[in-house]
C-alpha positions in Angstrom: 3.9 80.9 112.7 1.5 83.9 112.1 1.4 83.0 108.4 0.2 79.4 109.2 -2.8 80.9 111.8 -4.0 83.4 109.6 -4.2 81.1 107.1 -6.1 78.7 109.2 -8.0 81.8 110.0 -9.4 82.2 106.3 -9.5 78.6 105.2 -12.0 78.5 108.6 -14.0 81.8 107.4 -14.5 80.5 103.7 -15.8 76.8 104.7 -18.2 79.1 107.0 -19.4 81.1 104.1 -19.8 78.1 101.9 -21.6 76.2 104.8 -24.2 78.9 104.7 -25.1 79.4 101.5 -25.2 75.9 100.9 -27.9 75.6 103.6 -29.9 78.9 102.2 -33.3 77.8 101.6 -36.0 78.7 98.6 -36.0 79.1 94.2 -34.9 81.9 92.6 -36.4 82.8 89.0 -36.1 85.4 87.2 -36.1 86.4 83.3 -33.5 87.6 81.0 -33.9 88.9 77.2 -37.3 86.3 77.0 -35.6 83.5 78.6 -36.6 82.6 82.4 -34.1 80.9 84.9 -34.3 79.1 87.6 -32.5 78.2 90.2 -31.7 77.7 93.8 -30.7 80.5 96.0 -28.1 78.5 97.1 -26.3 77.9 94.1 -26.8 81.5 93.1 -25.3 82.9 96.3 -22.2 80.6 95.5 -21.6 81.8 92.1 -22.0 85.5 93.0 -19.5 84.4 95.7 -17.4 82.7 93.6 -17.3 85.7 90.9 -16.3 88.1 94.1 -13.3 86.0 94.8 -12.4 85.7 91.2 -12.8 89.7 91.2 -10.0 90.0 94.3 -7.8 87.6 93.3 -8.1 88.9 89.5 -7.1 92.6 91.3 -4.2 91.5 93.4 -2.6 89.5 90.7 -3.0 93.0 88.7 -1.7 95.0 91.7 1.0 92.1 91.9 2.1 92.6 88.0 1.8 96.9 88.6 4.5 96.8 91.2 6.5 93.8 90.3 9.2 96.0 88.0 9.6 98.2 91.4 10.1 95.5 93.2 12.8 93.9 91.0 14.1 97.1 90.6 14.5 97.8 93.9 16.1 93.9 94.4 18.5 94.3 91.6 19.9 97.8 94.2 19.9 96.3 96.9 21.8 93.3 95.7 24.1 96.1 93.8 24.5 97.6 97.2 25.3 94.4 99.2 27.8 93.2 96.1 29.4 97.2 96.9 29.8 96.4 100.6 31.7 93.7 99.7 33.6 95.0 97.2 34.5 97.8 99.7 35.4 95.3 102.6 37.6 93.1 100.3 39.3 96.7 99.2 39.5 98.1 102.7 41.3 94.5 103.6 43.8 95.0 100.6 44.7 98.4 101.0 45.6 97.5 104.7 47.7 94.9 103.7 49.3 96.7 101.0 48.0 94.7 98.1 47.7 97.6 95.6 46.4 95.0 92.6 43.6 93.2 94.6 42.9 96.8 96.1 42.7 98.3 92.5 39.8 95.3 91.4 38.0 95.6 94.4 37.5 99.2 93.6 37.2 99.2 90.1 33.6 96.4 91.4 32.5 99.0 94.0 32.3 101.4 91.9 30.1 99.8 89.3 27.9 98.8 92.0 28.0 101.6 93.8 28.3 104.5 91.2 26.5 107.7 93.3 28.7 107.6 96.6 31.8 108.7 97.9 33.9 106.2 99.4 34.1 103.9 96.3 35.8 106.9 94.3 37.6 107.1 97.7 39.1 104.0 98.0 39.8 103.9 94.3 41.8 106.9 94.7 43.4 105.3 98.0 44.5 102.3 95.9 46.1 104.2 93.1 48.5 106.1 96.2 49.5 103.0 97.0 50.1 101.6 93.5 51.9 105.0 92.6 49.7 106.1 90.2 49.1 109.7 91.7 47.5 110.7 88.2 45.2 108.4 88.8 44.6 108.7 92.3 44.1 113.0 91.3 42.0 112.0 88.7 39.7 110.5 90.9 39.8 112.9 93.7 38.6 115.9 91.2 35.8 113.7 89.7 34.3 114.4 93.1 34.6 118.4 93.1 31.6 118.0 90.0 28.8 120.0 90.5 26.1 117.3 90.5 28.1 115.5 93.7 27.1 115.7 97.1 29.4 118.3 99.5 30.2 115.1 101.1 32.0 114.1 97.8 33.7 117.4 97.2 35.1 117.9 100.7 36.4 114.3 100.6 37.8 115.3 97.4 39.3 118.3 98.2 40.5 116.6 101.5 42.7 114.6 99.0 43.8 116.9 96.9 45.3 118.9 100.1 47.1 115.9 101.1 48.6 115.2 97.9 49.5 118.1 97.8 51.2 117.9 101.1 52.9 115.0 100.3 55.1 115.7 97.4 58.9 115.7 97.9 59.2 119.4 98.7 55.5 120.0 99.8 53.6 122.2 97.8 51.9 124.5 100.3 50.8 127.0 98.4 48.5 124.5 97.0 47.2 122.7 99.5 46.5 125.7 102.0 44.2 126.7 98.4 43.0 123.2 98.7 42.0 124.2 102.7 40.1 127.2 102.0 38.1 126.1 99.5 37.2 123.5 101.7 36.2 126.2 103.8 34.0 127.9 101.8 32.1 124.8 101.5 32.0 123.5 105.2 33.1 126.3 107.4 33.9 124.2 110.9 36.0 121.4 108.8 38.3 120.8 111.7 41.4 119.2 109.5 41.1 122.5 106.9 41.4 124.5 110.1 44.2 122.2 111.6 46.1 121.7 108.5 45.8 125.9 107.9 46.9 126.0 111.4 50.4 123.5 110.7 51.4 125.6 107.8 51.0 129.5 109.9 53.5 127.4 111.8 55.7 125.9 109.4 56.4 129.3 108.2 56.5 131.1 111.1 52.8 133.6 110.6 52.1 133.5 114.0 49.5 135.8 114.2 47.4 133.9 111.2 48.3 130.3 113.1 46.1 132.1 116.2 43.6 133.0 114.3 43.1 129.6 112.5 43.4 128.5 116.1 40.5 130.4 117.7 38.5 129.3 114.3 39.7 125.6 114.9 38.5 126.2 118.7 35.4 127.4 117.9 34.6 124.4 115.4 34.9 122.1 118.3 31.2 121.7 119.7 30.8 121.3 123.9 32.7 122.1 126.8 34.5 118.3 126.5 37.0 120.0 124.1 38.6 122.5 126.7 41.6 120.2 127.3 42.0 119.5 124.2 41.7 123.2 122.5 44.1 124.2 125.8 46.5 121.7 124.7 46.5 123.2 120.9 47.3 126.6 122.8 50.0 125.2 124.6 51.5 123.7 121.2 51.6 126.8 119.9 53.2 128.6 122.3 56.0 126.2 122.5 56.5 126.0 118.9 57.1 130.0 118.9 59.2 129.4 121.5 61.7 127.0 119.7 61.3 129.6 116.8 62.4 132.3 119.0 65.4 130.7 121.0 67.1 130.2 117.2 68.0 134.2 117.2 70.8 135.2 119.2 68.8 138.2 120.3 68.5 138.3 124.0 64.7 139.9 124.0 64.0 137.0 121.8 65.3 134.8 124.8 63.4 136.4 127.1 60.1 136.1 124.9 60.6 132.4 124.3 60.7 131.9 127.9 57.6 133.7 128.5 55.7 131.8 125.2 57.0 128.2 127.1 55.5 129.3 130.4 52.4 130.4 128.6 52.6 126.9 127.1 52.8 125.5 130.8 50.1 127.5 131.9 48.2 126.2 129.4 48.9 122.7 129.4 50.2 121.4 133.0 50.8 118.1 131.9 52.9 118.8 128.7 56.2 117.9 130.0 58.0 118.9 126.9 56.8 122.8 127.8 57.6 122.6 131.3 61.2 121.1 130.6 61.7 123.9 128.4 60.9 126.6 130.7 62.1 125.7 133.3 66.2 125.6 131.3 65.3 129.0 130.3 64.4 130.2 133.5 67.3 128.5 135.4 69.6 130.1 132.0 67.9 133.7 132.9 69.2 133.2 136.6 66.0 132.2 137.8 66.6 128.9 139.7 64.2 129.3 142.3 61.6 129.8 139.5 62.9 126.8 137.6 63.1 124.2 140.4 58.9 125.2 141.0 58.1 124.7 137.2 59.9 121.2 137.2 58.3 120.1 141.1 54.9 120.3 139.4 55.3 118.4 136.7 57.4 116.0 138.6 54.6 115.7 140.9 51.7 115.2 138.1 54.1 112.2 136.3 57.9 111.4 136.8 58.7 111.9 133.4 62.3 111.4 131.9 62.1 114.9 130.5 61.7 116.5 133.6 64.9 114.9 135.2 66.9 115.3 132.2 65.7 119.2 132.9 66.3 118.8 136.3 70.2 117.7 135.6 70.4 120.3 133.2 69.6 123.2 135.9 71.7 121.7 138.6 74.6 120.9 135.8 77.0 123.8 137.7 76.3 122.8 141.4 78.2 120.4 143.7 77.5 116.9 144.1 76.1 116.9 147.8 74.2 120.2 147.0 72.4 118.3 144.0 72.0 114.7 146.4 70.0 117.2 148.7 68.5 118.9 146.0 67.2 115.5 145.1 65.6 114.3 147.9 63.7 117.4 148.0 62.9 117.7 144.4 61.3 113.5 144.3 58.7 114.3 146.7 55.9 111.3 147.1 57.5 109.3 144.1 61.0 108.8 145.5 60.0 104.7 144.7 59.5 105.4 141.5 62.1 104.3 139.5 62.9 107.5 137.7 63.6 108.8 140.7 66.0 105.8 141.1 67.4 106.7 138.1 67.9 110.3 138.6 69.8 110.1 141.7 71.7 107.0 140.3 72.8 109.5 136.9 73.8 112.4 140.3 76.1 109.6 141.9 78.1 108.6 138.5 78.5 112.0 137.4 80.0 112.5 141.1 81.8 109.0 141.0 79.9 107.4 143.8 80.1 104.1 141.8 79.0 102.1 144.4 75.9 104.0 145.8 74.6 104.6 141.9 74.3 100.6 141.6 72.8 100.6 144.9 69.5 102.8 143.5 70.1 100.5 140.3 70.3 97.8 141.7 66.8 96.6 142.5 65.1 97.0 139.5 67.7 95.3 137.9 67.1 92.0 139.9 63.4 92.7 139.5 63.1 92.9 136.4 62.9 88.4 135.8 61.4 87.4 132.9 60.3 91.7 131.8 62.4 92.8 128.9 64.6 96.0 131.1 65.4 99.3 129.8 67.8 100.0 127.7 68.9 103.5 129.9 69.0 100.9 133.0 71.4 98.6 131.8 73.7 101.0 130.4 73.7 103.1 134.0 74.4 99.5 135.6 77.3 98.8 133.0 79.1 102.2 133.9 78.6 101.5 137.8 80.2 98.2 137.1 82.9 99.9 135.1 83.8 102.0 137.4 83.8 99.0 140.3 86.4 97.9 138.0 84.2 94.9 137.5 84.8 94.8 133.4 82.9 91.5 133.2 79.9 92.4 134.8 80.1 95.5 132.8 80.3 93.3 129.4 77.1 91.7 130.7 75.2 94.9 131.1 76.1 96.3 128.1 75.4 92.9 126.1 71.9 93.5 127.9 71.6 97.3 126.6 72.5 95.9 122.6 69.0 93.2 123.5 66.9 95.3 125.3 64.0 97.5 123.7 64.2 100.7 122.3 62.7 102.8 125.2 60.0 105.3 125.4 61.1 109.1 123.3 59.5 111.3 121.0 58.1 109.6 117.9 56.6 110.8 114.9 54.8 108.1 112.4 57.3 105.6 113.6 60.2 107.8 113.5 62.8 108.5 116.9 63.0 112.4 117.4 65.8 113.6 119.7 63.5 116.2 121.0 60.0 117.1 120.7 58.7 119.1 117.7 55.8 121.2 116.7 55.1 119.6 113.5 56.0 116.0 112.4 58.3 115.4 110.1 56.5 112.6 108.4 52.9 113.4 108.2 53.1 117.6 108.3 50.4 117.2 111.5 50.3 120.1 114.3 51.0 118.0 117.3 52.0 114.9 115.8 55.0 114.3 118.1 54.2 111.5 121.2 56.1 110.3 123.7 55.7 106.5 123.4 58.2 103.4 122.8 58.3 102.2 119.5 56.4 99.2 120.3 53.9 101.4 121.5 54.1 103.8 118.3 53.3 100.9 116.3 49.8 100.5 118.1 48.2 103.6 117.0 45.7 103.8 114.5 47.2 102.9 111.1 45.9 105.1 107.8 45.8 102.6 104.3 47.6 105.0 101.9 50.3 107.8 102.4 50.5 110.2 99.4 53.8 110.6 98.4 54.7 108.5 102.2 53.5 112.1 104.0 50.4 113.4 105.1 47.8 110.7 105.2 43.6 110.5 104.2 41.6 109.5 107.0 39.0 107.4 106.3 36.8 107.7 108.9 
């Protein structure tokens, strides 16, 4: 619409300029090389006019051809670089569906649109993991440690080259913690360099060189929002020495891996797997009193099943009404919760009280309706029943247990753990054990290609 006005604009100013020299009056004469011409002012004010507007428009068509080669140059790149996008999207889309060939054309167009950056090479290299062409894939991942690339490109490199490394059958760590360092020496505060440096002082046990990559990593995180976070990598690490420790049969070795899981607690309140841990060595060390106060916070924070397996565990060697008292202390403000309905159903069956353990059971059994129900629920309501003598109603539960859902446990990149771990088994990550169901294990973030089915490449 602004076009249109300013061009009404000058269309209006040129018929104004015209109208006035048309209406100048008077003669001009004048001679030239012996020849005299006359004419009207008028006409010669439009032809000097006329010339002038020849002149511009003869300059902007000159300005017009200077600059049109930029400008088709610079349409040609950014047609390259929308072609690129696409090429990327189309490759980010196969590599998530696992379409190594489509990923591997998709790629192979990116790049040749998109020759100077990173995440072309990237995803090229991505695609050849999952095609199982890791020559390829290292190929691609050292074209981006060349000098002339951006440190962008090498650390992304080198990032790759550390995880493929990782990844191998036996894990070369050698390699990959050489991998780390360079990475490093380029960017100091890389925080997976720093973590991954961090998972292998673990795997082998340096604990001293896993606290200082700690306090490094620590210091790499940037404003006071990372104090949980950094408090919980503490709290790993203390547990993980812990496990370590409690392998020896050497009773100061005990004693220390109780102190490192309270350390862990201390550090990390709502890490049930520390506090479940502690408080089995303190009640082993004779510490009872000790242990029931470790497992009452944590029970209070969250009922979580690790805590009242713990709990059981410390009270394994006391009488049954000692532990129902015990109980009703210990469940506090969640004594509806049905953990806690769970817990003091597991007290009665262990004491034969068949009847009162499918009285707690009970409800959330009938409650359940159309909810899928545990799997620990039905097979607590089939033992009630058995030991009712009720053998048909106990079918029926456990006919329930075979159809329910795999409960909530510790997983690692899809895979059930019997108890928590330091490092996962799948990926080689520091802290890469949740508690979650499988269903809910399946929801997390997703990476496109595993080297070797280990440690992944984030691309973001």
């Amino acid at each position: 619409m602004m076009r249109i006005f300013f061009g009404l604009f000058v269309l209006l100013g040129l018929a104004i300029c015209a109208a006035l020299i048309a209406n100048l009056p008077g003669e001009v004469r004048f001679s030239v090389s012996g020849y005299v011409v006359e004419t009207r002012t008028a006409v010669l004010a439009g032809a000097g006019f006329a010339v002038f507007l020849a002149a511009m428009g003869l300059v902007g068509l000159g300005q017009f051809l200077w600059h049109l080669p930029a400008k088709l140059r610079a349409e040609r790149r950014e047609t390259q670089r929308r072609d690129g996008e696409a090429a990327l999207a189309k490759a980010l889309m196969a590599l998530a569906r696992g379409d190594a060939a489509s990923a591997r054309g998709a790629t192979r167009l990116a790049r040749q649109k998109l020759p100077h950056q990173a995440l072309p090479r990237l995803m090229a290299a991505q695609a050849a993991l999952l095609d199982g062409r890791q020559a390829d894939a290292e190929a691609d991942y050292r074209a981006m440690l060349r000098s002339e690339t951006s440190l962008e490109q090498k650390t992304l490199g080198l990032e790759g080259l550390y995880y493929m490394a990782r990844g191998t059958a036996v894990g070369d760590m050698e390699t990959a913690g050489t991998y780390a360092l360079q990475v490093l020496e380029l960017a100091p505060k890389t925080l997976w360099a720093l973590d991954g440096l961090t998972a292998m002082a673990v795997q082998i046990g340096d604990w001293s060189a896993a606290q200082d990559w700690m306090r490094q990593w620590s210091r790499a995180l940037s404003g006071s929002g990372k104090r949980a976070q950094i408090k919980r990598r503490r709290a790993v690490l203390f547990l993980a020495e812990a496990q370590v420790l409690l392998a020896t049969q050497d009773p100061g070795d005990q004693l220390a891996a109780q102190k490192k899981a309270e350390q862990a607690v201390k550090q990390a309140p709502e890490f049930y797997a520390a506090a479940a841990l502690a408080a089995r060595l303190q009640a082993r060390g004779g510490n009872l009193k000790k242990a029931r106060a470790t497992l009452r916070q944590a029970w209070m924070r969250d009922p979580h099943p690790e805590i009242s397996e713990a709990w059981l565990a410390c009270y394994a060697d006391q009488p049954l009404a000692t532990r129902q008292r015990a109980a009703v202390s210990f469940l506090g403000k969640h004594k509806a919760h049905i953990e806690a309905h769970i817990l003091r159903a597991r007290i009665a069956l262990e004491g034969e009280r068949w009847r009162q353990a499918k009285t707690w059971l009970e409800p959330h059994a009938t409650q359940a309706g159309e909810t899928p129900m545990g799997r620990r629920l039905c097979l607590l309501m089939a033992e009630a029943e058995a030991g009712l003598d009720d053998a048909k109603q106990a079918q029926h539960w456990r006919e329930c247990a075979r159809r329910a859902p795999a409960e909530a446990g510790w997983m690692s990149a899809g895979l059930r753990l019997d108890s928590w771990q330091a490092i996962c088994p799948v990926t080689g990550k520091l802290d890469g054990v949740i508690w979650a169901s499988p269903a809910e294990a399946a929801l997390l973030p997703a990476t496109l290609a595993t080297p070797g089915g280990r440690a992944p490449l984030a691309l973001s």
